[in-house]
N, C-alpha and C positions, 0 to 999 in steps of 0.2 A: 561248237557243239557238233557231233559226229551220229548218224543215224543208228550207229552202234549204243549210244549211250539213253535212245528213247526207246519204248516199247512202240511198235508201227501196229495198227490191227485194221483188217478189211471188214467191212460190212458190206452185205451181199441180199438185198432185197430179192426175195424170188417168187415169181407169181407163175406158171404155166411154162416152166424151165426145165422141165426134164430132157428134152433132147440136148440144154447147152450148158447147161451147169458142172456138169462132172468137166468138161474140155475147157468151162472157166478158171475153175479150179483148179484143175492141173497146171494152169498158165501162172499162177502167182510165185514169185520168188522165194525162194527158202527163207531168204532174212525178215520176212515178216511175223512179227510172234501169234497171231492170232487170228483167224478169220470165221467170223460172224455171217452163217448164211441165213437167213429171216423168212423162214417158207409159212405165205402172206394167204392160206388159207387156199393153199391152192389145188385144184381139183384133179390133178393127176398125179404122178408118182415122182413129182420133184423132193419131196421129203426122201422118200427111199432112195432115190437115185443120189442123193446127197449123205446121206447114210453108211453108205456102200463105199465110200471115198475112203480111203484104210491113210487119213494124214493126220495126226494129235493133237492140228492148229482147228480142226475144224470143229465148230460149235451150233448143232444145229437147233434154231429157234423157233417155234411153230405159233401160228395165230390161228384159235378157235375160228374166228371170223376177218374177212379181210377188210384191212385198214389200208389198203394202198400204199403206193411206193415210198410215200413220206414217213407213214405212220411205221411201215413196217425198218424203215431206217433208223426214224428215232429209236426204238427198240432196239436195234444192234447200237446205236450209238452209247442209248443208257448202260448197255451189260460192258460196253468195250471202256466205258467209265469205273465202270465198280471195278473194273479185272484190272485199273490201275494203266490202261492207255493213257500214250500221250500223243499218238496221232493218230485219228479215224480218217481210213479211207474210203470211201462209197465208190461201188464198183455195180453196174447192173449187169443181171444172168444171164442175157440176150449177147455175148459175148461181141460185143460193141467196142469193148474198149481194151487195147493193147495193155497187157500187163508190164511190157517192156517199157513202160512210159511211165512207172510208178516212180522208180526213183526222182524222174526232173518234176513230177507232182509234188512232189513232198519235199522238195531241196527248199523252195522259200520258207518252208516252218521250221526244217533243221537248219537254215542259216542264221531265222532269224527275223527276215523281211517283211514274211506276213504271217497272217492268221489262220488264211481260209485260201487256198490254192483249188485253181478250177483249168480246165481245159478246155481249149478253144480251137476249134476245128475248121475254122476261117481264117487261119493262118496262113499254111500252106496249098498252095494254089490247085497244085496239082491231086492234091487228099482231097479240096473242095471240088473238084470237077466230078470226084466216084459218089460223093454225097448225091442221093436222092434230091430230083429239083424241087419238088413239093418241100422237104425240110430244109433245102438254100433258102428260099421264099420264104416261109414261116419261118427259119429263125432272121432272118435280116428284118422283115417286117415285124417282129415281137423284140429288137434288142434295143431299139431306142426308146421305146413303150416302157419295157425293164428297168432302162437305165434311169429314166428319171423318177417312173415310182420308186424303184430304192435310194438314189440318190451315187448310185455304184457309180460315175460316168467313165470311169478308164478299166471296163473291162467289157469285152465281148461274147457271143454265143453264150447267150445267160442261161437258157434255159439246158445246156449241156452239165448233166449227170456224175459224168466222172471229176470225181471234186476229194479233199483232203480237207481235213481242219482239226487246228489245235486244240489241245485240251483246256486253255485257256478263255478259248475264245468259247468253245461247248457249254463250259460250265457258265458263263455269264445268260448263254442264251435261254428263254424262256421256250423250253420246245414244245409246251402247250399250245404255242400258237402257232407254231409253222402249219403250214396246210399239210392235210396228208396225205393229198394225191398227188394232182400231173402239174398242182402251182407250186410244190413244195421246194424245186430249184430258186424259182424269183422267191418265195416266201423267203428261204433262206438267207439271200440275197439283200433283202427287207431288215428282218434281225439282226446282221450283222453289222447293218445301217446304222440301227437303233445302237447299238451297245459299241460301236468307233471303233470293230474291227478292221482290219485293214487286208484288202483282196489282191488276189495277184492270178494273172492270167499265165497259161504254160501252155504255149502250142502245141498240137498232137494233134494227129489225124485219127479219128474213126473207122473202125473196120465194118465193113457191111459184106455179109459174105447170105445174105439172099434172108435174114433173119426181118419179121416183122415186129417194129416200134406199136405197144399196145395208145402210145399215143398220135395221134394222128394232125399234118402242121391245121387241117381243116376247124378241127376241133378246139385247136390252141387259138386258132385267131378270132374262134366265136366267144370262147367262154375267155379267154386271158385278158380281155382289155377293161370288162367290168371289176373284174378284181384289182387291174391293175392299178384301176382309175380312183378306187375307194380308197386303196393301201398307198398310193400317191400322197391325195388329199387328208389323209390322217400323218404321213410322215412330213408334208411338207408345216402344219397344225403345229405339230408336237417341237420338229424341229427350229421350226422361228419365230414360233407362239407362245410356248409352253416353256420348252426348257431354254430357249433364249431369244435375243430379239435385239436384232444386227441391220446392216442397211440391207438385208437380204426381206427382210418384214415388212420396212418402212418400202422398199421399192416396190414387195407387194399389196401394200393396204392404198397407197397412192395410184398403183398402176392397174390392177385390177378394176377401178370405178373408172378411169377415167378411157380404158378401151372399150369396156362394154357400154359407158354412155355415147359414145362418140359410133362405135357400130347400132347400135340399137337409133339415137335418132337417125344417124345418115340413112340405116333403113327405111325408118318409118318416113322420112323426109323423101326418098325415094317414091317410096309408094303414092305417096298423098300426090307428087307432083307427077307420076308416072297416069297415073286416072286423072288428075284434072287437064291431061296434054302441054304441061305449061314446063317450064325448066327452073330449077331453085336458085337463090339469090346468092353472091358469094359470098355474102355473110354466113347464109344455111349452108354450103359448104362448108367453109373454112369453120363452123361452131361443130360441125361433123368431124372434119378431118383433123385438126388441131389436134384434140384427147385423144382419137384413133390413133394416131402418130406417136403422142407423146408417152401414150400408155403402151403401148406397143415398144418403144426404150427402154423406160422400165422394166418392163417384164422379162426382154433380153439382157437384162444387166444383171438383173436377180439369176435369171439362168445361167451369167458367165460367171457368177461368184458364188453360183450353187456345184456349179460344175468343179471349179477350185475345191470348194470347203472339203474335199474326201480327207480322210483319216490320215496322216503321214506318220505314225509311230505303232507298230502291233503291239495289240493288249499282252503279247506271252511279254513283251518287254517292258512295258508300264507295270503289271500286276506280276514280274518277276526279279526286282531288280538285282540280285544275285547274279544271275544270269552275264551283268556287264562286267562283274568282278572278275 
């Protein structure tokens, strides 16, 4: 399958873009049939400044009120559905992201490979050195957080923006839930979990040419770990609970009692013997350390076969089998 033979369409969330939006825009490739700009309720003249753009792919969308970068995404995504797209690409107005990097974006959907192609800015050594150190920090410290609330483990820089996905994969997705602000990359990421899309990373450096990111990595490391931690705890629920129940269950329902019994007494067995100045028996040891130890096995075994269990087949090829003909 040839990129020629799909419709390609961009969506373009834009919130306080008037200075970089028109110079986004001019950056996209002629071969894309359609680009979706979402101006998210924004209080200066990014509508007109996009208006003014004299090209017949551009379609511009306005929100009454602002629904943030997700909400204003989903939005292009749903119109880039009805208009009969087969691959959405998300691109933000803060001209961040090289246009020239569209095509190897989007070559795993038109190969075939994956679903949901995302770019990863930790790649290239010398791209990552011009990266902002505060966003090195915050994403290396938010990407194993990510990895295991979605369950993603072989893909990096989760929370990066510039991302592609098939019409296959869209349509399964419930995008009532994805979040609509600054978690709606890992939400994404979540979703895709859920429905056995299959993700694929594409190196690419970021351009930073003095533009401010409205998210900030401070921000992300205070509010991203509570969400992370609850949308975790419901995927891992759903995934070995609910819709099936594998030695990835049994290693957690076993190993879960038996480390927090073994930290919890070793604790309290601490304590008790820490105030009476006396030292614990090795039997109170070893009734500490034993389940500590053993649950602690467990729980890394679960994570080396949770790590495994990722998707090996994309949904456009499951739910297209034509396609192999």
């Amino acid at each position: 399958m040839s990129v020629q033979s799909l419709k390609v369409a961009v969506v373009i969330p834009a919130y306080r873009a008037a200075e970089t939006i028109q110079r986004v825009l001019a950056g996209i490739p002629a071969w894309v049939d359609a680009i979706y700009v979402v101006e998210d309720a924004s209080p200066d003249d990014t509508a007109d400044k996009t208006a003014a753009v004299r090209d017949r792919r551009v379609r511009l969308l306005r929100h009454r009120e602002n629904r943030g970068v997700g909400g204003a995404t989903v939005t292009g995504y749903l119109q880039a559905l009805a208009d009969g797209a087969d691959i959405c690409v998300k691109m933000d107005s803060d001209g961040q992201m090289d246009p020239e990097y569209l095509p190897q974006l989007i070559e795993p959907l038109v190969a075939g490979r994956a679903d949901y192609a995302k770019g990863n800015r930790f790649h290239d050594a010398a791209a990552l050195r011009r990266m902002p150190l505060g966003r090195r920090v915050g994403n290396a410290g938010l990407s194993f957080l990510i990895k295991a609330a979605s369950g993603q483990w072989n893909i990096f820089d989760p929370t990066n923006g510039y991302t592609a996905i098939h019409r296959s994969a869209l349509d399964g997705l419930d995008t009532a839930r994805l979040h609509p602000r600054y978690f709606f990359e890992s939400s994404m990421l979540i979703r895709l979990r859920e429905i056995g899309a299959l993700v694929e990373d594409v190196p690419m450096p970021a351009l930073y040419n003095g533009e401010t990111s409205h998210l900030s990595a401070g921000r992300a490391l205070v509010e991203f770990p509570a969400l992370l931690l609850r949308e975790g705890i419901k995927r891992v629920l759903w995934q070995y609970f609910v819709a099936d129940f594998n030695a990835v269950s049994l290693f957690l329902v076993c190993g879960i009692p038996l480390a927090l019994f073994g930290f919890v007494f070793g604790a309290y067995q601490w304590i008790v013997n820490s105030r009476a100045g006396t030292f614990a028996s090795t039997g109170t040891v070893m009734l500490a350390v034993l389940p500590l130890i053993l649950g602690f096995q467990l729980l890394l075994q679960a994570l080396v076969l949770d790590v495994q269990d990722t998707p090996r087949r994309p949904l456009q090829l499951r739910r297209a089998p034509e396609v192999l003909s």
